[in-house]
C-alpha positions in Angstrom: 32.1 -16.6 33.1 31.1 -13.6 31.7 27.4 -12.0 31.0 27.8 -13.7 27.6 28.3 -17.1 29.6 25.4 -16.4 32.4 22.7 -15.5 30.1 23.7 -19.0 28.1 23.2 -20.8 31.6 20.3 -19.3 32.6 18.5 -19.9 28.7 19.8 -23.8 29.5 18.3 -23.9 32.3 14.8 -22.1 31.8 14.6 -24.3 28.4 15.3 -27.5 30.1 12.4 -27.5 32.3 10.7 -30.9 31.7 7.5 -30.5 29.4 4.1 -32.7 29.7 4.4 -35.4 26.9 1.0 -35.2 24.8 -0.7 -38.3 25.4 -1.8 -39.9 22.1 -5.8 -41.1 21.4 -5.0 -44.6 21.3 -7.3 -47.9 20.3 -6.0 -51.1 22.2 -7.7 -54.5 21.5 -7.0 -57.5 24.1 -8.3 -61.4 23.8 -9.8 -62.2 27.5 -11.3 -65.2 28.4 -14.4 -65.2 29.1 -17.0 -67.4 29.4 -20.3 -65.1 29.8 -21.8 -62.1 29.8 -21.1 -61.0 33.7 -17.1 -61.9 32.8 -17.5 -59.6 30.0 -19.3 -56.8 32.7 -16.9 -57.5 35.2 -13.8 -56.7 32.1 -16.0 -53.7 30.9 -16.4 -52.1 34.6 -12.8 -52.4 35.3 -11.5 -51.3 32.0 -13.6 -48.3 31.8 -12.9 -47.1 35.5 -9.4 -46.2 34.3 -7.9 -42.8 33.6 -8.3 -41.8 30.2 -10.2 -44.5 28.8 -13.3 -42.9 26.6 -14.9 -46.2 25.7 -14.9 -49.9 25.9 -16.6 -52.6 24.3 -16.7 -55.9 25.1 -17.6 -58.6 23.0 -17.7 -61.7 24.9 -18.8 -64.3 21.8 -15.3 -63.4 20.4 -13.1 -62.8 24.0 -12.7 -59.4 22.5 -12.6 -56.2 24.7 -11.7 -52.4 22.8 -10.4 -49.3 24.8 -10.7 -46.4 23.2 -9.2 -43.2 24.8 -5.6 -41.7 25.9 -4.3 -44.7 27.2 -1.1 -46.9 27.0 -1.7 -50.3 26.1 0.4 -51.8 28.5 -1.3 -50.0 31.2 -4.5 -51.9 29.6 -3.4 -54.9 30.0 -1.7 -54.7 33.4 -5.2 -53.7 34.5 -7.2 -56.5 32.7 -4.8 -58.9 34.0 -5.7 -57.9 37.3 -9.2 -59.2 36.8 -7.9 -62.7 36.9 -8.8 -63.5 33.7 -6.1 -65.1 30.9 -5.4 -61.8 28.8 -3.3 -61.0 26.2 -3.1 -58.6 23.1 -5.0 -58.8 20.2 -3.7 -61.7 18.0 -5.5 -61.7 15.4 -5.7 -60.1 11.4 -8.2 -60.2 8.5 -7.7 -63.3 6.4 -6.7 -61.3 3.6 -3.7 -59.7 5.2 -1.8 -62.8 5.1 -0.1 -64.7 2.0 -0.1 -67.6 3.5 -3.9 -68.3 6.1 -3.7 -72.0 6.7 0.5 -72.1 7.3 1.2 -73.7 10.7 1.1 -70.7 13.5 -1.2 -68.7 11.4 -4.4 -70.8 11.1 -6.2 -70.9 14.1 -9.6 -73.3 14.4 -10.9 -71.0 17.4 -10.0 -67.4 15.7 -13.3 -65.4 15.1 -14.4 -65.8 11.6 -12.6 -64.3 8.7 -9.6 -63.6 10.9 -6.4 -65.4 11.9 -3.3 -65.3 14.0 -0.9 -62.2 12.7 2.9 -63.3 12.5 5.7 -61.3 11.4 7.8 -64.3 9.6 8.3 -62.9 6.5 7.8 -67.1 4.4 4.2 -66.6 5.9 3.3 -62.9 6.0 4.5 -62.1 2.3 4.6 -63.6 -1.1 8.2 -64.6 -2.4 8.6 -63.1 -5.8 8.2 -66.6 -7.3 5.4 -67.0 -5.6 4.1 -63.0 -6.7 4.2 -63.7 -10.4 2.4 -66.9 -10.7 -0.8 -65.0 -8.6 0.0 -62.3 -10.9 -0.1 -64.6 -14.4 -3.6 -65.9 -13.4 -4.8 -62.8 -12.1 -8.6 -61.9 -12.5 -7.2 -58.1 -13.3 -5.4 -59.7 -16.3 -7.3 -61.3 -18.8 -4.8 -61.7 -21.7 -2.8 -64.0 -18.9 -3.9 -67.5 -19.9 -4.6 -68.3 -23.2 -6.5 -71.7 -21.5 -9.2 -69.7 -19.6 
C-alpha cells in the first residue's frame, strides 16, 4: 500500500463521516376523535410540546388536527396516539379529486363537507377512457358538442 493507496484510505474515510440529514418543513394532518373542545386542548398541548413542531391547529367540529413544522408524520401520530384518543391520518380529499365521489369506499356520510375518503383504486380515482370522452362530448368548454343542447 503505497502513498498513492494511503492518501485513497484516508479521503474514504474523512468523506464517509456520517452527515446530518436536513429535516424537511413538513404539513401532517390526522382525524382524532374528539368529542369537545378540552379533547381538542388536550390534542393541541400534546402535539405542540413536540420537537420541531411550529404550529398546530385543531379543529374539533371536523376531528381534524394540523402540525406544521420539521416533523415526521409518523412521529405525529405515535404521539397523538398516546393521548388515548382513536387517531389516524388524514383520509380525506376534495370532492372534485375523485372520478367516481359516491363509489362504495369513497363516499363517506360523516366526512366534512365537500370532502370524501381518498382511495388509490384506479376504477374509482380515475376516469376510464370510455368514460373520459363521453364527459368530454358534453363538456361545458365545448359547445359545438351536442347539436341537442
Amino acid at each position: 500500500m503505497g502513498v498513492d493507496g494511503t492518501l485513497d484510505y484516508l479521503a474514504d474515510l474523512i468523506s464517509s463521516t456520517k452527515k446530518k440529514k436536513k429535516r424537511q418543513l413538513n404539513t401532517v394532518s390526522l382525524k382524532v376523535r374528539m368529542d369537545c373542545e378540552g379533547c381538542g386542548q388536550r390534542i393541541k398541548h400534546v402535539l405542540s410540546n413536540m420537537k420541531g413542531a411550529r404550529s398546530v391547529d385543531v379543529d374539533w367540529k371536523n376531528q381534524k388536527a394540523t402540525v406544521y413544522g420539521f416533523v415526521d408524520a409518523k412521529k405525529v401520530l405515535k404521539v397523538a396516539q398516546a393521548t388515548g384518543k382513536k387517531v389516524e391520518p388524514w383520509p380525506y380529499v376534495p370532492y372534485d379529486l375523485m372520478a367516481h365521489p359516491y363509489a362504495s369506499g369513497v363516499y363517506d356520510k360523516k366526512a366534512p363537507p365537500n370532502l370524501v375518503r381518498g382511495t388509490d383504486e384506479p376504477g374509482v380515482a380515475t376516469l376510464n377512457p370510455i368514460e373520459q370522452q363521453y364527459t368530454l362530448m358534453f363538456s361545458d368548454d365545448n359547445p359545438n358538442a351536442c347539436s341537442v343542447m
